[in-house]
C-alpha positions in Angstrom: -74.5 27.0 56.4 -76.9 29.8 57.8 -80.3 29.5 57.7 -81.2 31.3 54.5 -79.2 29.1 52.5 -80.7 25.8 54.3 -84.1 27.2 52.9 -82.9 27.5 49.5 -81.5 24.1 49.2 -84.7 22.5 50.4 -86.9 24.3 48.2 -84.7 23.5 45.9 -84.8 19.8 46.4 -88.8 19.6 46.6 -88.6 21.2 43.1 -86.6 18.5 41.6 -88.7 16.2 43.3 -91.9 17.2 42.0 -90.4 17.9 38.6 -88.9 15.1 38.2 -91.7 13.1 39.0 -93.8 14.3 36.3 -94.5 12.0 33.9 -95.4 13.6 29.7 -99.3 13.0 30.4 -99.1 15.4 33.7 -97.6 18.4 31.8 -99.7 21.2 31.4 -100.1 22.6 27.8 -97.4 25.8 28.9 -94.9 23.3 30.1 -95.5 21.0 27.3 -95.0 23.8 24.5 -91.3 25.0 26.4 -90.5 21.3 26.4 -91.3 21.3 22.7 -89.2 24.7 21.9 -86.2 23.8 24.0 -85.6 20.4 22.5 -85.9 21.9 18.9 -83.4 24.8 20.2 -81.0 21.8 21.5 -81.7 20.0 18.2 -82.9 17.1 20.2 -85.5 16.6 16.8 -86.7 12.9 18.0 -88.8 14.2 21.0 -89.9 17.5 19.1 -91.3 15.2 16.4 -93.4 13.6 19.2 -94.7 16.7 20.5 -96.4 17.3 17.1 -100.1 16.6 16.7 -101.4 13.5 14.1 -102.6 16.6 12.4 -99.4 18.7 12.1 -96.9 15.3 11.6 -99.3 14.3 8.6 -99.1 17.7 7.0 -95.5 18.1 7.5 -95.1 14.9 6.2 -96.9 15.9 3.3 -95.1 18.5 2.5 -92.1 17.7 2.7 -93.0 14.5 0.3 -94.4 17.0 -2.1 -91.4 19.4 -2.3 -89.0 16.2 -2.5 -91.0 14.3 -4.6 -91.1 11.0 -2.2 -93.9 9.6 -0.9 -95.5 10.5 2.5 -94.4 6.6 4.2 -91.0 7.1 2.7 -90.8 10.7 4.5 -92.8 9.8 7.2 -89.8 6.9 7.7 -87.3 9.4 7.7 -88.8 11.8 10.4 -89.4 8.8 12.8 -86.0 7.5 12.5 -84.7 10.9 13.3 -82.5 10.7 10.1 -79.8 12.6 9.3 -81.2 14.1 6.1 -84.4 15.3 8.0 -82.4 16.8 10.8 -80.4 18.8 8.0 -83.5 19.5 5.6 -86.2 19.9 7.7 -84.8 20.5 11.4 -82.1 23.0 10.8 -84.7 25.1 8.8 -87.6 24.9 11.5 -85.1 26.1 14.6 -84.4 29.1 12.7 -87.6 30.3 11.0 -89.3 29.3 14.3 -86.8 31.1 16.6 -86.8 28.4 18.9 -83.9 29.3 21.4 -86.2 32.7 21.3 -89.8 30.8 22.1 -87.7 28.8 25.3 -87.0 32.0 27.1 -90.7 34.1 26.6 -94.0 34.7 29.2 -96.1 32.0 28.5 -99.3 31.2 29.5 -102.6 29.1 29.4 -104.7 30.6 27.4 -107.8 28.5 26.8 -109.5 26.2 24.0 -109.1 28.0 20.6 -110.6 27.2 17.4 -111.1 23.4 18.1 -108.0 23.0 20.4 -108.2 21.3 23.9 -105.7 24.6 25.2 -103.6 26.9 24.0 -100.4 29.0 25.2 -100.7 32.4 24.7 -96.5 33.7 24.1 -95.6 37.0 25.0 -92.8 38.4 22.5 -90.3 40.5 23.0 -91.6 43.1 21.8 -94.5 42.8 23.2 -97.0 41.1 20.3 -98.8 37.9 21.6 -99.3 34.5 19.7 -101.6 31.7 20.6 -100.5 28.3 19.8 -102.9 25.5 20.0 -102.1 23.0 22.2 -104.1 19.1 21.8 -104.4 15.9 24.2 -103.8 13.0 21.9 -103.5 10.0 24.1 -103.8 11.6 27.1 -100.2 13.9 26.7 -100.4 17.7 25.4 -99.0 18.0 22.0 -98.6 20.7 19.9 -100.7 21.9 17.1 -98.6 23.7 14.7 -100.2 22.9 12.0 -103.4 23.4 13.0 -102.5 27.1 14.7 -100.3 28.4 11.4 -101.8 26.5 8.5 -105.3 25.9 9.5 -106.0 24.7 6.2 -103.1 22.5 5.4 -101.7 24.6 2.7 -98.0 25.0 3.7 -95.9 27.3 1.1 -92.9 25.0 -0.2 -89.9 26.7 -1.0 -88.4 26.1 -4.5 -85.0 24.0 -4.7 
C-alpha cells in the first residue's frame, strides 16, 4: 500500500469516527435538512416525520384531517405509526412534489435566523435559483420548518379527491 493510499484510508477512518459519533442534537441545521431530504428520498417516512417542527406536523396534520375528513388525533395516529395509508397518501406525494432525491444532492448552506427561525439553509438549485428553508431547535435537535418557510400562515391548498 503506498503512501497516498495510507493517507486516504486514515482520513477516511477519522471521518467515520467523527460522524458517527454525532448524536441528532449536534447536527447543524445544513446537515439536519440533507438528513431530512435523504430519508424522504429513501422513503424512510418515520424519521422524516420527526424532523418536522410541532408547527409544521400540526399543520400537516390538519390538513390532511381536513381533506379526509378524520380528525387531527386519528391522523396524527396514522403519521406516528408510520402507517401504510400515510406512506401511500401523504409520503409518496411529498417525495415527488418536493423533489427530494433532487434537494439530497444540492449546495447547501447556513444561512442565518429568518423570519422567526433559529437558522436556515439556504439551497442552491440547479439552475441556479436559491431557497431558504427555516430550520428550528425544538428540544435541543434542529428540525425543519416546512410549514413555517412555505405556508407561513397555515393555509395549505388541499387537492380535491
Amino acid at each position: 500500500m503506498n503512501m497516498k493510499t495510507m493517507l486516504r484510508c486514515a482520513l477516511l477512518s477519522a471521518v467515520l469516527l467523527v460522524s458517527g459519533s454525532l448524536s441528532a442534537a449536534d447536527m447543524g441545521p445544513v446537515v439536519a435538512l440533507r438528513a431530512f431530504f435523504t430519508e424522504v428520498a429513501g422513503q424512510n417516512y418515520a424519521p422524516a416525520w420527526s424532523a418536522f417542527t410541532r408547527r409544521s406536523q400540526d399543520g400537516i396534520v390538519a390538513s390532511v384531517a381536513g381533506s379526509e375528513h378524520m380528525t387531527p388525533a386519528d391522523v396524527r395516529k396514522l403519521f406516528d405509526a408510520d402507517d401504510q395509508r400515510i406512506r401511500a397518501g401523504f409520503w409518496d406525494s411529498f417525495k415527488n412534489s418536493s423533489q427530494a432525491a433532487t434537494f439530497v444532492e444540492v449546495a447547501m448552506a447556513p444561512g442565518g435566523a429568518l423570519n422567526g427561525s433559529d437558522d436556515s439553509v439556504v439551497m442552491t438549485l440547479p439552475n441556479g435559483n436559491t431557497v431558504a428553508l427555516q430550520m428550528f431547535r425544538e428540544g435541543g435537535v434542529w428540525k425543519v420548518g416546512w410549514m413555517e418557510t412555505f405556508f407561513p400562515d397555515n393555509k395549505v391548498p388541499v387537492s380535491a379527491h
